[in-house]
PyMOL Python script that loads the backbone (N, CA, C, O; Angstrom):
from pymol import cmd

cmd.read_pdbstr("""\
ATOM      1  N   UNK A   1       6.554 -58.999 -61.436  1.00  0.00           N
ATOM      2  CA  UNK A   1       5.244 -59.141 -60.853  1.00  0.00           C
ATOM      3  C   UNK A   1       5.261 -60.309 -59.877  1.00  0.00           C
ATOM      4  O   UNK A   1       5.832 -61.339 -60.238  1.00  0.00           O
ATOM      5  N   UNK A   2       4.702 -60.252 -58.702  1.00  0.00           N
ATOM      6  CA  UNK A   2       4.392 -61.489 -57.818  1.00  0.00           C
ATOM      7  C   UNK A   2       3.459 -61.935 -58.032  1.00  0.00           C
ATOM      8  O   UNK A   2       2.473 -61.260 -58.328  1.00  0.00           O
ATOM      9  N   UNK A   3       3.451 -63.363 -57.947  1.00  0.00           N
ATOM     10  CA  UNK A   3       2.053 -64.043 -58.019  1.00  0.00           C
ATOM     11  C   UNK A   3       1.278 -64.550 -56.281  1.00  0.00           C
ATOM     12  O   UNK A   3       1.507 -65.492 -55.523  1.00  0.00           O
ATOM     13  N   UNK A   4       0.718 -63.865 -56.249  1.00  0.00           N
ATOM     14  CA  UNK A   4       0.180 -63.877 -55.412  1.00  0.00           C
ATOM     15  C   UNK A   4      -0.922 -65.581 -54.959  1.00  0.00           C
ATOM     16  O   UNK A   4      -0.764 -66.480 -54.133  1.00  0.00           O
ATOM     17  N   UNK A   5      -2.108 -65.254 -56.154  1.00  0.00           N
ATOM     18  CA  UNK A   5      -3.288 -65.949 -56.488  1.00  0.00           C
ATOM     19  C   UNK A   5      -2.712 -67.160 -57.673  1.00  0.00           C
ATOM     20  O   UNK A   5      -2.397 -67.021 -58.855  1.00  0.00           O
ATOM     21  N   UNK A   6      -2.741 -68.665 -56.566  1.00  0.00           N
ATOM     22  CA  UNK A   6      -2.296 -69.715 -57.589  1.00  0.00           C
ATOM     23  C   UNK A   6      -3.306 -70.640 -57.746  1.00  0.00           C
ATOM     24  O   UNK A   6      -3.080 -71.695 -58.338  1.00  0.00           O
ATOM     25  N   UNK A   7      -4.735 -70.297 -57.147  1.00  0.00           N
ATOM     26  CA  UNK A   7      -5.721 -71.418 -57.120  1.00  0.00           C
ATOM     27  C   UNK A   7      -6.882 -70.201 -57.991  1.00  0.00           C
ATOM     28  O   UNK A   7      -6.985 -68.975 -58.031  1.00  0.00           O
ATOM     29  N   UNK A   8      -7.596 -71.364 -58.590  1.00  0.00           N
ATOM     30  CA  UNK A   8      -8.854 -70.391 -59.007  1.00  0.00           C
ATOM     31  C   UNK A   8      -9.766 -69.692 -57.633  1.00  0.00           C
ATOM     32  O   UNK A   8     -10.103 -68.524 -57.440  1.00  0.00           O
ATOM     33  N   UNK A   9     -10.005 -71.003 -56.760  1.00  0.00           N
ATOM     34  CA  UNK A   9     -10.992 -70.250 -55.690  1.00  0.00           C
ATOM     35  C   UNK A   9      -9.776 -69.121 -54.794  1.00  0.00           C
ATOM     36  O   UNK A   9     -10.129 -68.268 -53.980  1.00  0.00           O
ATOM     37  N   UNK A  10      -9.256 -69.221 -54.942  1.00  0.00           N
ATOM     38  CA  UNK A  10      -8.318 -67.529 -54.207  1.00  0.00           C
ATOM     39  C   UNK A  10      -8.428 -66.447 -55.151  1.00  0.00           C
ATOM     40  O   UNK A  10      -9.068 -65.412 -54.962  1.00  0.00           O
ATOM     41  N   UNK A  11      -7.879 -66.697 -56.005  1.00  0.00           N
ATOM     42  CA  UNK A  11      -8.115 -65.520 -57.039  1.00  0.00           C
ATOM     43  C   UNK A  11      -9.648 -65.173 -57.296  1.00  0.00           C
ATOM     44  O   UNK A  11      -9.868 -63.990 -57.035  1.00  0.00           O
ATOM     45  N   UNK A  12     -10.735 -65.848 -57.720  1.00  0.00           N
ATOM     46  CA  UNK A  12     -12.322 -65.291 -57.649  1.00  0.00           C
ATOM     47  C   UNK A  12     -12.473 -65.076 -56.040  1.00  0.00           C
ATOM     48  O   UNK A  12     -13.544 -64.550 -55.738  1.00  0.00           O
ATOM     49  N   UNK A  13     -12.054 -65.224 -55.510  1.00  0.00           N
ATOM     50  CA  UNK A  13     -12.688 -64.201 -53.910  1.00  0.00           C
ATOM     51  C   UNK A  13     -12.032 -63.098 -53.863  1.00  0.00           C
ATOM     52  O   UNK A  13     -12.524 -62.099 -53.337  1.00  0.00           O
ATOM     53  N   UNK A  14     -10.850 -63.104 -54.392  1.00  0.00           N
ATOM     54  CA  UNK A  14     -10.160 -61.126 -54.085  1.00  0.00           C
ATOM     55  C   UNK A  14     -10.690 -61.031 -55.426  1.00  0.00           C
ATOM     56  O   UNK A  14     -11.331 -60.003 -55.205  1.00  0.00           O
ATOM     57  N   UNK A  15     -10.875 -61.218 -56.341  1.00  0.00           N
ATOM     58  CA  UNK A  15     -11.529 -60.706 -57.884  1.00  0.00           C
ATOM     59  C   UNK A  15     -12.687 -60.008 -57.600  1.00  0.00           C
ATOM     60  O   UNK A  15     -13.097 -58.893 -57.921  1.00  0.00           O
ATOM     61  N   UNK A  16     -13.076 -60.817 -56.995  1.00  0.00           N
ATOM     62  CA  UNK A  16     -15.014 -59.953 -56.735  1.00  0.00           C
ATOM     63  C   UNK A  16     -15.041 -59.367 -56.218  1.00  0.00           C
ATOM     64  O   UNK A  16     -16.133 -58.804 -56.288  1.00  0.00           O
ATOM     65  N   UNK A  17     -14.020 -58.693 -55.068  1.00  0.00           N
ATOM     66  CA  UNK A  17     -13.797 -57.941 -54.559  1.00  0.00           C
ATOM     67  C   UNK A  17     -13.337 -56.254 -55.158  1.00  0.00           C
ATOM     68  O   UNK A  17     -13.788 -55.142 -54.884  1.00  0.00           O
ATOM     69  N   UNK A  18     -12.168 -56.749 -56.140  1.00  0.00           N
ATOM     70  CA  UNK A  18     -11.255 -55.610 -56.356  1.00  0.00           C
ATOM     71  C   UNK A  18     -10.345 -56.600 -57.947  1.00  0.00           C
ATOM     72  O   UNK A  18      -9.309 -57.259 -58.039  1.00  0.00           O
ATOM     73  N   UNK A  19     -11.580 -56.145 -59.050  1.00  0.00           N
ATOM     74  CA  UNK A  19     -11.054 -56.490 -60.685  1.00  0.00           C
ATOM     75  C   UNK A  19      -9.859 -56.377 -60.760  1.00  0.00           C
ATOM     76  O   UNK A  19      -9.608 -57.388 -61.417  1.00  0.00           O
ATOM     77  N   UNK A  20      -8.827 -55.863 -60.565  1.00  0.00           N
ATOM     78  CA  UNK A  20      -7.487 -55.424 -60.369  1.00  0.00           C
ATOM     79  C   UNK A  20      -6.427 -56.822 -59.915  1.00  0.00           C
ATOM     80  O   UNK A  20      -5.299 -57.204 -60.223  1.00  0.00           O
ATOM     81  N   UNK A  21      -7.596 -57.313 -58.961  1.00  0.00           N
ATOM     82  CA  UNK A  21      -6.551 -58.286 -58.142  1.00  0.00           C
ATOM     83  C   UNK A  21      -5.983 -59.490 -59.534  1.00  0.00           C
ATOM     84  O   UNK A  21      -4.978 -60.108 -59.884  1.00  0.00           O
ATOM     85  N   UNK A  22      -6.910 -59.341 -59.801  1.00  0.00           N
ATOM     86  CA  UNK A  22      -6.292 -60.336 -61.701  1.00  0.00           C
ATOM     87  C   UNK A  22      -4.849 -60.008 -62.083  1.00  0.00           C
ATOM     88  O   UNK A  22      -4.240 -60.935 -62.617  1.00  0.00           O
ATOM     89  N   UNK A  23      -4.249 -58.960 -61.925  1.00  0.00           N
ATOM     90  CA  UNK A  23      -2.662 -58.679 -62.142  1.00  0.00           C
ATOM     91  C   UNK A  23      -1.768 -59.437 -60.983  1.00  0.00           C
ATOM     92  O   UNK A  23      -0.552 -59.264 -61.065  1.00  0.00           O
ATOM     93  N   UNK A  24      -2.241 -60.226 -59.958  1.00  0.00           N
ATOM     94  CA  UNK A  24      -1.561 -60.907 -59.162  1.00  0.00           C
ATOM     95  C   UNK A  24      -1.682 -62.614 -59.087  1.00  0.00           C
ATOM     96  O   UNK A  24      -1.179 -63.572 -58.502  1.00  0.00           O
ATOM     97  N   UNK A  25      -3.013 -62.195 -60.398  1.00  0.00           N
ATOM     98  CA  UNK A  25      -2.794 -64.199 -60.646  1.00  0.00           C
ATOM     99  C   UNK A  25      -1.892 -64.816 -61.419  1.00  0.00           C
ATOM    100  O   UNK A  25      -1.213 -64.231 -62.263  1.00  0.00           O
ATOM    101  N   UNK A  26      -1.828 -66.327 -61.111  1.00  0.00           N
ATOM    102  CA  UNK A  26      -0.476 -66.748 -62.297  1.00  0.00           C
ATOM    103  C   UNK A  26      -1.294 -66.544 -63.672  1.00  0.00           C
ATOM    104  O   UNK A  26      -2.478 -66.242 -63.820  1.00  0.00           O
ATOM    105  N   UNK A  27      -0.235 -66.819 -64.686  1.00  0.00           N
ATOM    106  CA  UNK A  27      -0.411 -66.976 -65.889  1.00  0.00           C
ATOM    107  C   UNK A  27      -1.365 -67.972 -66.573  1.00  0.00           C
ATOM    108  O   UNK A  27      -1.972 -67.830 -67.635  1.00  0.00           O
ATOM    109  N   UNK A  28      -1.355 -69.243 -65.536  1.00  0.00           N
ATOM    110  CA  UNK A  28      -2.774 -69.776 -66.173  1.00  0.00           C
ATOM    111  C   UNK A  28      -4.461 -68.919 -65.980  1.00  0.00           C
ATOM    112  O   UNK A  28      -5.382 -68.976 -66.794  1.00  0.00           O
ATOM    113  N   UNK A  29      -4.454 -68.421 -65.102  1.00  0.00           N
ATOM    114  CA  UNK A  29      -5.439 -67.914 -64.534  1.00  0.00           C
ATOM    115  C   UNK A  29      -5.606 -66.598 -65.272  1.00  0.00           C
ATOM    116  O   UNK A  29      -6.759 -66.173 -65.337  1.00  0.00           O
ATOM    117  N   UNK A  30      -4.827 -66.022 -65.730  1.00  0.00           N
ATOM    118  CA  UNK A  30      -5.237 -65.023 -65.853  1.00  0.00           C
ATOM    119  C   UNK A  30      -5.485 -65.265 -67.565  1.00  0.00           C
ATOM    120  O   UNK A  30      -5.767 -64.299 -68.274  1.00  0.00           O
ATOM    121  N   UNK A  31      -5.344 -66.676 -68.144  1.00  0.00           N
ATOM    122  CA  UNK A  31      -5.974 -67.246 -69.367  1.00  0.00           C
ATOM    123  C   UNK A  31      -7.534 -68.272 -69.126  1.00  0.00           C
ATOM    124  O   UNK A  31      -8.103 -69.012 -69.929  1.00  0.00           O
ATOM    125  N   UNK A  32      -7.800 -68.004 -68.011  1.00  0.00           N
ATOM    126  CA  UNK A  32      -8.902 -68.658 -67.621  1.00  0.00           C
ATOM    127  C   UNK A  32      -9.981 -67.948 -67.814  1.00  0.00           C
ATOM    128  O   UNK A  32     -10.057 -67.035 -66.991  1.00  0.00           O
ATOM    129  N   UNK A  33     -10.984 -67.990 -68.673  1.00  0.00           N
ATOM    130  CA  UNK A  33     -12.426 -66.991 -69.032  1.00  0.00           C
ATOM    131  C   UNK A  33     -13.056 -66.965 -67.877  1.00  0.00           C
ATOM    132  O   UNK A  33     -13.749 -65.949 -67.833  1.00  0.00           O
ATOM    133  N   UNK A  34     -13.159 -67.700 -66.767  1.00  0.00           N
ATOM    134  CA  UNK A  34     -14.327 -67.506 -66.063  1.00  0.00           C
ATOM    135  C   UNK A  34     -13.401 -66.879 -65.092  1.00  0.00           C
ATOM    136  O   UNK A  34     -14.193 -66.688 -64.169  1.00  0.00           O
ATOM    137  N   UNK A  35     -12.179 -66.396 -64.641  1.00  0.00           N
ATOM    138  CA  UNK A  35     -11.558 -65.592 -63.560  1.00  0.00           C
ATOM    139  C   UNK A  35     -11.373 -64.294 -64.549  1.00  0.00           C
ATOM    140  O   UNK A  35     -11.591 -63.247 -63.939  1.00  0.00           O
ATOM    141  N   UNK A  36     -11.122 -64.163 -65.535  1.00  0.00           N
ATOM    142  CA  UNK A  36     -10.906 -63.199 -66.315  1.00  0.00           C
ATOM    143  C   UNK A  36     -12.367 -62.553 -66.500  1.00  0.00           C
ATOM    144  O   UNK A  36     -12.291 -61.458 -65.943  1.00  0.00           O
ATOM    145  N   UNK A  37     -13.507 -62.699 -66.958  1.00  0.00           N
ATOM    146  CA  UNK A  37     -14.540 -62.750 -67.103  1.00  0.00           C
ATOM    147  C   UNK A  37     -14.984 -61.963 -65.329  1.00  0.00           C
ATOM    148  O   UNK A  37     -15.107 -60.739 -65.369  1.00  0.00           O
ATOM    149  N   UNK A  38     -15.143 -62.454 -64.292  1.00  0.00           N
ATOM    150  CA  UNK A  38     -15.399 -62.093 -63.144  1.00  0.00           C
ATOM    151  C   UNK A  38     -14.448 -60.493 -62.996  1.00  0.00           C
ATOM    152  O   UNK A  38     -14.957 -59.384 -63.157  1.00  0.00           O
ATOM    153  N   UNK A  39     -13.441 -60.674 -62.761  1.00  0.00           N
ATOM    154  CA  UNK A  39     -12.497 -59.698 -62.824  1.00  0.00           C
ATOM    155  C   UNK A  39     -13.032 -58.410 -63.866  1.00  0.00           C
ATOM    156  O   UNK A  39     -13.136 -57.214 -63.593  1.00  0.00           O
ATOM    157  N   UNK A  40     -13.302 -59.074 -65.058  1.00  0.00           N
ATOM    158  CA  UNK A  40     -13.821 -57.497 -65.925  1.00  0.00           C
ATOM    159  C   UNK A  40     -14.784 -56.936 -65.665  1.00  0.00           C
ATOM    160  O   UNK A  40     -14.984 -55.730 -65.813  1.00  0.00           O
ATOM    161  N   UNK A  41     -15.929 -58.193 -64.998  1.00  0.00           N
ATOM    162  CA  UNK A  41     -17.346 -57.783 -64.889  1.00  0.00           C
ATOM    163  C   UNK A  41     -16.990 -56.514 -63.523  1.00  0.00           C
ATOM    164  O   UNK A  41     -17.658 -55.480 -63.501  1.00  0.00           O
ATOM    165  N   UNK A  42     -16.030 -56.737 -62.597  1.00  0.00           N
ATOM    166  CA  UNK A  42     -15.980 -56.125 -61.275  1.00  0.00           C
ATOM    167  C   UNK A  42     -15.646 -54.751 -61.835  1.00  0.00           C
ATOM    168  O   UNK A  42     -16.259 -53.731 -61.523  1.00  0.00           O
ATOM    169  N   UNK A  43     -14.181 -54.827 -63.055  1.00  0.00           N
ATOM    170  CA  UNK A  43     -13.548 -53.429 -63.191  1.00  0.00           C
ATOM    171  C   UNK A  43     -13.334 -53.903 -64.523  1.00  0.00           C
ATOM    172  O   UNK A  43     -12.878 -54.998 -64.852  1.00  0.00           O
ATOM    173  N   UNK A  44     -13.735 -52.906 -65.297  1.00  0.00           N
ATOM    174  CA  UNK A  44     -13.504 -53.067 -66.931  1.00  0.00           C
ATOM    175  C   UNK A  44     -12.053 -53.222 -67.341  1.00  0.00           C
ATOM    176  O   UNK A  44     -11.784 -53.991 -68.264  1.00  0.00           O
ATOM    177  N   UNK A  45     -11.082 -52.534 -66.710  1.00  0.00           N
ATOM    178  CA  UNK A  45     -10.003 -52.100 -66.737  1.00  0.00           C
ATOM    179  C   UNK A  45      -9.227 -53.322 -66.598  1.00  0.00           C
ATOM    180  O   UNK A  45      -8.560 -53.814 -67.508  1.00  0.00           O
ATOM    181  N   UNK A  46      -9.336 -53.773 -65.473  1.00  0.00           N
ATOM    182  CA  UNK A  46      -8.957 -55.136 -65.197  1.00  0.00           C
ATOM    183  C   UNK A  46      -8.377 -56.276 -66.628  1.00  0.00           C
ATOM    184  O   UNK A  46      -7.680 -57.233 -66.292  1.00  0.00           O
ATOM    185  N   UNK A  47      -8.692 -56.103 -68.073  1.00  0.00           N
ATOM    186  CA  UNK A  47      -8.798 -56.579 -68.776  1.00  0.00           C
ATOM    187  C   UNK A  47      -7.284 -56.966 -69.514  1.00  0.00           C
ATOM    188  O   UNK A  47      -6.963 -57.951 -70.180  1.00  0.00           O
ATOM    189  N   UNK A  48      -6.504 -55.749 -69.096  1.00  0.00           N
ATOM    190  CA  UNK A  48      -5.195 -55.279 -69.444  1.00  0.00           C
ATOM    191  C   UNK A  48      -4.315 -56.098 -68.755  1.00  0.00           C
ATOM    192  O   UNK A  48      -3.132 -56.073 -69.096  1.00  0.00           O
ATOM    193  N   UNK A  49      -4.776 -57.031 -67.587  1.00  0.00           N
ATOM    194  CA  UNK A  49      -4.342 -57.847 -67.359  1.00  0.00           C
ATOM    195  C   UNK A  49      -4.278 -59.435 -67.772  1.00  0.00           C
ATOM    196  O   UNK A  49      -3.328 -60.176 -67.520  1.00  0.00           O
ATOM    197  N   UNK A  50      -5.250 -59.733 -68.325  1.00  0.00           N
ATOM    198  CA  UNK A  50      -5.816 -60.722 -69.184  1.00  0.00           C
ATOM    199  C   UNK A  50      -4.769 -60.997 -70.338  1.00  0.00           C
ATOM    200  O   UNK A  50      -4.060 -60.225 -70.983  1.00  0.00           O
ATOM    201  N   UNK A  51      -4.947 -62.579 -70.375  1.00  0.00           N
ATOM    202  CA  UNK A  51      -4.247 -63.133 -71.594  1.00  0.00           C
ATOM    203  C   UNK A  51      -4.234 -62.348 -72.804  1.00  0.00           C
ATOM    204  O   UNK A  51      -5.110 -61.534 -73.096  1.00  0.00           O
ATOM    205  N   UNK A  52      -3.164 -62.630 -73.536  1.00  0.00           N
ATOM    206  CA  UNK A  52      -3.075 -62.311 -75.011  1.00  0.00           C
ATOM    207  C   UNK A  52      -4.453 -62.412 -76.054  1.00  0.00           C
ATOM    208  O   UNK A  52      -5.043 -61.607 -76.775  1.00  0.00           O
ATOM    209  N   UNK A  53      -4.654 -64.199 -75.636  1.00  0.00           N
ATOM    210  CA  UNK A  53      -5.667 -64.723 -76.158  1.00  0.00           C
ATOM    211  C   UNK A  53      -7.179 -64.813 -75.813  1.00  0.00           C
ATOM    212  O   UNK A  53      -8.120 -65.345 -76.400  1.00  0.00           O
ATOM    213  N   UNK A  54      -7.060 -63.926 -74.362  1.00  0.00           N
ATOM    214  CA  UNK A  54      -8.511 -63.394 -74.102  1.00  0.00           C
ATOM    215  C   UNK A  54      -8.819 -62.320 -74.361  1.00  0.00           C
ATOM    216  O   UNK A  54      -9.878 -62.032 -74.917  1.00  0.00           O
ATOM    217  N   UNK A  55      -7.874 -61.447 -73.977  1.00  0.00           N
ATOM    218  CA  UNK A  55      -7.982 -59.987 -74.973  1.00  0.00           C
ATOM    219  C   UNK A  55      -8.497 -59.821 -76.100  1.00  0.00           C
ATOM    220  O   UNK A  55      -8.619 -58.754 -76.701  1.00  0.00           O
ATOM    221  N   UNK A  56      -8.994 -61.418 -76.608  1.00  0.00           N
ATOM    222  CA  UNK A  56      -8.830 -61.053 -78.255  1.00  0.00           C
ATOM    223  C   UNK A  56     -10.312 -61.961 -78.344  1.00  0.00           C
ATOM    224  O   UNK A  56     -10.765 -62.456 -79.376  1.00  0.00           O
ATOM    225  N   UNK A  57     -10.874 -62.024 -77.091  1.00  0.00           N
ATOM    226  CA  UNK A  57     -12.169 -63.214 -77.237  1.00  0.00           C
ATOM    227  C   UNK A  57     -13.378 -61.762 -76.919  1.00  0.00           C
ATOM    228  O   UNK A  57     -13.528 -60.952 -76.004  1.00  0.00           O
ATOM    229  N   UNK A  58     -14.079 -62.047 -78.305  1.00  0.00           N
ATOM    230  CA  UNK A  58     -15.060 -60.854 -78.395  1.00  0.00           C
ATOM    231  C   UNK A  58     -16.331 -60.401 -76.984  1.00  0.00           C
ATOM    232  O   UNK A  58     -16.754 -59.359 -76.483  1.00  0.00           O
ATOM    233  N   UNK A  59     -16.505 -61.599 -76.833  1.00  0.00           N
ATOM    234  CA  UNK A  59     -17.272 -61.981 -75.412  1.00  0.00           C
ATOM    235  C   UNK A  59     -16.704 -61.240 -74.213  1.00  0.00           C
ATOM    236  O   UNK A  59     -17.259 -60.418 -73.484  1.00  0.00           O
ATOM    237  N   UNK A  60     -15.734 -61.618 -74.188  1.00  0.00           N
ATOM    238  CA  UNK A  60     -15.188 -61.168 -72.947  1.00  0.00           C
ATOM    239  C   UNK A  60     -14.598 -59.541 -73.015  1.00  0.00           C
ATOM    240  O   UNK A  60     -14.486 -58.909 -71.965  1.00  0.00           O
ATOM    241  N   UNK A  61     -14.268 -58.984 -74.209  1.00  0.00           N
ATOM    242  CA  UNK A  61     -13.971 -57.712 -73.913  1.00  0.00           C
ATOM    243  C   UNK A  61     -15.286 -56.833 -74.322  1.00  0.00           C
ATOM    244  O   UNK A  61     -15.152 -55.627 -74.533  1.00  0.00           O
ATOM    245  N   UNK A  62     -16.595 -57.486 -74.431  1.00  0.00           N
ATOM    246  CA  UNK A  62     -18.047 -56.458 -74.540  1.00  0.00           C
ATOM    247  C   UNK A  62     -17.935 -56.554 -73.319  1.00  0.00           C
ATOM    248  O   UNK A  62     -18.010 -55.524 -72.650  1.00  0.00           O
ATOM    249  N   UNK A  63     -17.722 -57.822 -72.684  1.00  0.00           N
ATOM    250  CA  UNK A  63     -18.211 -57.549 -70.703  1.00  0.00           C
ATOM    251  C   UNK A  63     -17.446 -56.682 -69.959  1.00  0.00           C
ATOM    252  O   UNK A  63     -17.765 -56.115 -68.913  1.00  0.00           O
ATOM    253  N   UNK A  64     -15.919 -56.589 -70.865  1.00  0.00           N
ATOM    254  CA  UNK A  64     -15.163 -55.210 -69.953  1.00  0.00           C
ATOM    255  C   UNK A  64     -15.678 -53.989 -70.141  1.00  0.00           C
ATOM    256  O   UNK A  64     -16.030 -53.297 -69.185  1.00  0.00           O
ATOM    257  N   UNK A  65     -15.799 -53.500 -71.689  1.00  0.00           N
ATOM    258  CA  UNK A  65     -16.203 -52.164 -72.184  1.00  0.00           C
ATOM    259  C   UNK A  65     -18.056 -52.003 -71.582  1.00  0.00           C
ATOM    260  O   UNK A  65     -18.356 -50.818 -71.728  1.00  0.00           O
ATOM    261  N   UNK A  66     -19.106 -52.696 -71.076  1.00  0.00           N
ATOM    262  CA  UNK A  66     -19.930 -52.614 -70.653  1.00  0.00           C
ATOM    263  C   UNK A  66     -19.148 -51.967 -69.611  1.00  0.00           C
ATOM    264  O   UNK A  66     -19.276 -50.743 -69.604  1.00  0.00           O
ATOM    265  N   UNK A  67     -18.189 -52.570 -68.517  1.00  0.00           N
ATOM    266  CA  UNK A  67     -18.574 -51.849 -66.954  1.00  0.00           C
ATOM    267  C   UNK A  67     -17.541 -50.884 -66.999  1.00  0.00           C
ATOM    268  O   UNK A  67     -17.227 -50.406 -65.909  1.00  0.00           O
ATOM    269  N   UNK A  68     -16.754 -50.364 -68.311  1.00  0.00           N
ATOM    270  CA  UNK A  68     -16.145 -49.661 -68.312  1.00  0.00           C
ATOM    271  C   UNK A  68     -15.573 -49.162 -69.594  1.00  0.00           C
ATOM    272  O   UNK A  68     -14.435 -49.616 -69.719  1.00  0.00           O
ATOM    273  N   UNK A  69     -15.900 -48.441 -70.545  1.00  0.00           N
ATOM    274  CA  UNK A  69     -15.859 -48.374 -71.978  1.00  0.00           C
ATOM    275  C   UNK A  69     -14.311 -47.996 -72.644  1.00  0.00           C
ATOM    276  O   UNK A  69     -13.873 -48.092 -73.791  1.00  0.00           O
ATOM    277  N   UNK A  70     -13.787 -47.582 -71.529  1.00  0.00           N
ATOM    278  CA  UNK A  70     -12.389 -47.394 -71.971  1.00  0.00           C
ATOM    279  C   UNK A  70     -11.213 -48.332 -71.780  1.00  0.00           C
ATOM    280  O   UNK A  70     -10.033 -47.993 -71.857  1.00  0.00           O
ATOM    281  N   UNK A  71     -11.711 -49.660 -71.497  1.00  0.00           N
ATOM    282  CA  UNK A  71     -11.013 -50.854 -71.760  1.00  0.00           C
ATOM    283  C   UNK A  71     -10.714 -51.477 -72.526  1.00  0.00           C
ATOM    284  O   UNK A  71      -9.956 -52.447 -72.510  1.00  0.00           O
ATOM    285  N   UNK A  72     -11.738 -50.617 -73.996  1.00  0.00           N
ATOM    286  CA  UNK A  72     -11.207 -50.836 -75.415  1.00  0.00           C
ATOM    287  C   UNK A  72      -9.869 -50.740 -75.667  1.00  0.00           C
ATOM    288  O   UNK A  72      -9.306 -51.221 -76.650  1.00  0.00           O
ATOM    289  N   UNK A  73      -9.232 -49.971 -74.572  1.00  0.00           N
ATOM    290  CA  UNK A  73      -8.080 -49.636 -74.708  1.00  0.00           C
ATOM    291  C   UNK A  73      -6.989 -51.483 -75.024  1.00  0.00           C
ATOM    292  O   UNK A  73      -6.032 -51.688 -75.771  1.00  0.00           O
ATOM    293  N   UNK A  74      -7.577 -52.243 -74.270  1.00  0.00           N
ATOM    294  CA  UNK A  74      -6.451 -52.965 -74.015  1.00  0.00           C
ATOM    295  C   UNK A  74      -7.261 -54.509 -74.420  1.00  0.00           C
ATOM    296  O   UNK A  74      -7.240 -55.472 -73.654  1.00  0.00           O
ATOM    297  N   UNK A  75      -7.925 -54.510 -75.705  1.00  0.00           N
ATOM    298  CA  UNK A  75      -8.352 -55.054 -76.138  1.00  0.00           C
ATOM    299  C   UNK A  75      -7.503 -55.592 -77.265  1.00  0.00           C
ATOM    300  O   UNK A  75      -6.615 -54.771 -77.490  1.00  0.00           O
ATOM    301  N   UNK A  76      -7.417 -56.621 -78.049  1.00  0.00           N
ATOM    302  CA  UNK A  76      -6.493 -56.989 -79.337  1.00  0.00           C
ATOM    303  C   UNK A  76      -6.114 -56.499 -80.627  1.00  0.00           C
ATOM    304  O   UNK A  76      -6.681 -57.335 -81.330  1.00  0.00           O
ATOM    305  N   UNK A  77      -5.628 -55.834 -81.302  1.00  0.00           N
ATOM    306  CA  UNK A  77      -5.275 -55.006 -82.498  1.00  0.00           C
ATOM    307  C   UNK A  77      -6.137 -55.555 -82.762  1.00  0.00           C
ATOM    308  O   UNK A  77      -7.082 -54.775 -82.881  1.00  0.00           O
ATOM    309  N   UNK A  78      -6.605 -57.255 -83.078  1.00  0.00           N
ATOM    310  CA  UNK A  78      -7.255 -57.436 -84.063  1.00  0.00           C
ATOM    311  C   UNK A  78      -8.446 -56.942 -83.842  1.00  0.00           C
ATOM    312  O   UNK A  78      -8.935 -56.138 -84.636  1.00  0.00           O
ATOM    313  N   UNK A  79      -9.112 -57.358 -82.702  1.00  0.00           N
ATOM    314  CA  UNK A  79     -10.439 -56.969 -82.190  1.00  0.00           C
ATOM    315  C   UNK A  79     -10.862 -54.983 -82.883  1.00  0.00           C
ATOM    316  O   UNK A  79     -11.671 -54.610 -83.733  1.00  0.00           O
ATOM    317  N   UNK A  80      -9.916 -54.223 -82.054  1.00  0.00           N
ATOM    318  CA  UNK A  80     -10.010 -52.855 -82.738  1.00  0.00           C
ATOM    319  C   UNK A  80     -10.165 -53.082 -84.202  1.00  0.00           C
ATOM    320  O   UNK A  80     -11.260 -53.156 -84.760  1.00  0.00           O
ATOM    321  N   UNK A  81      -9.104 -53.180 -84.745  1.00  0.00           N
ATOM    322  CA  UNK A  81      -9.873 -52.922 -86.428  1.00  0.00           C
ATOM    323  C   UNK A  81     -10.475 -53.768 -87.018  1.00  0.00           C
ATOM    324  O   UNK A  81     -10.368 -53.852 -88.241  1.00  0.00           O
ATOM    325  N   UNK A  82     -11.787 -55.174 -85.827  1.00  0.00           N
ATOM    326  CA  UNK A  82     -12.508 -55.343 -86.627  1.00  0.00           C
ATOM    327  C   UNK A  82     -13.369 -54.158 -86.786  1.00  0.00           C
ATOM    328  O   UNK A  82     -13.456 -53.345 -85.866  1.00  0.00           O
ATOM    329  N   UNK A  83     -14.211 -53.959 -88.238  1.00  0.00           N
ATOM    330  CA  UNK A  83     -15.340 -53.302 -88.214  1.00  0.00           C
ATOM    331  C   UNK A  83     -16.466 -53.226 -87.772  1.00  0.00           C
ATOM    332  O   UNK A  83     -17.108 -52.218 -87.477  1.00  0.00           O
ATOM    333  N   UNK A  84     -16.915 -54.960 -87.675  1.00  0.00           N
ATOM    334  CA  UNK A  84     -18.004 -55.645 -87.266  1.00  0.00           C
ATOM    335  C   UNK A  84     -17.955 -55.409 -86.108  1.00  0.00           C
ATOM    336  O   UNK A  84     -18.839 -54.751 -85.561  1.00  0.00           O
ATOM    337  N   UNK A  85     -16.841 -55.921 -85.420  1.00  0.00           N
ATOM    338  CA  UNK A  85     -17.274 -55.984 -83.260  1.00  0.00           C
ATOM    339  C   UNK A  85     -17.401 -54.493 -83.369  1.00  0.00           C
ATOM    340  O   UNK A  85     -18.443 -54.153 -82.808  1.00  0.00           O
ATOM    341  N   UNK A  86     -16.687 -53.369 -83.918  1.00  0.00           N
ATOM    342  CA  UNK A  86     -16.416 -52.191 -82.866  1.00  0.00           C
ATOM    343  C   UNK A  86     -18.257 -51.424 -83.513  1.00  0.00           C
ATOM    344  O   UNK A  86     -18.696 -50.380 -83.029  1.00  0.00           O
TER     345      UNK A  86
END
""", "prot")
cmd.dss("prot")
cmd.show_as("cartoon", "prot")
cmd.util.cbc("prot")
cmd.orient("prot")
């Protein structure tokens, strides 16, 4: 993968654009809630790009499955078989 996006303000201007662009930020960023967070709100999907440890932050994957419900997909084992979140 290239990293394209190494600053937060680069990465949230192509984010808001096109949720996707999150697969071209570095690795801090793409553990950052508020670029991760923007990115899902744009494309639910987008999420699959997201940290290990955001994947797994309940907050942030209702805001993916809101703009796109099949982003459950790439949400955290744990998250899926809670009972409570799902």
């Amino acid at each position: 993968m290239t990293i394209i996006f190494s600053t937060k303000d680069e990465a949230l201007e192509a984010i808001k654009k096109n949720g996707f662009a999150l697969e071209y930020a570095s690795a801090e960023l793409r553990n950052d809630k508020d670029v991760v967070l923007a990115a899902v709100k744009q494309n639910g999907w987008a999420l699959q790009y997201a940290s290990d440890q955001l994947r797994n932050d309940k907050d942030l994957v209702l805001e993916a499955v809101k703009q796109n419900g099949y982003a459950l997909e790439y949400a955290s084992a744990k998250l899926r078989n809670d009972k409570d979140f799902m």
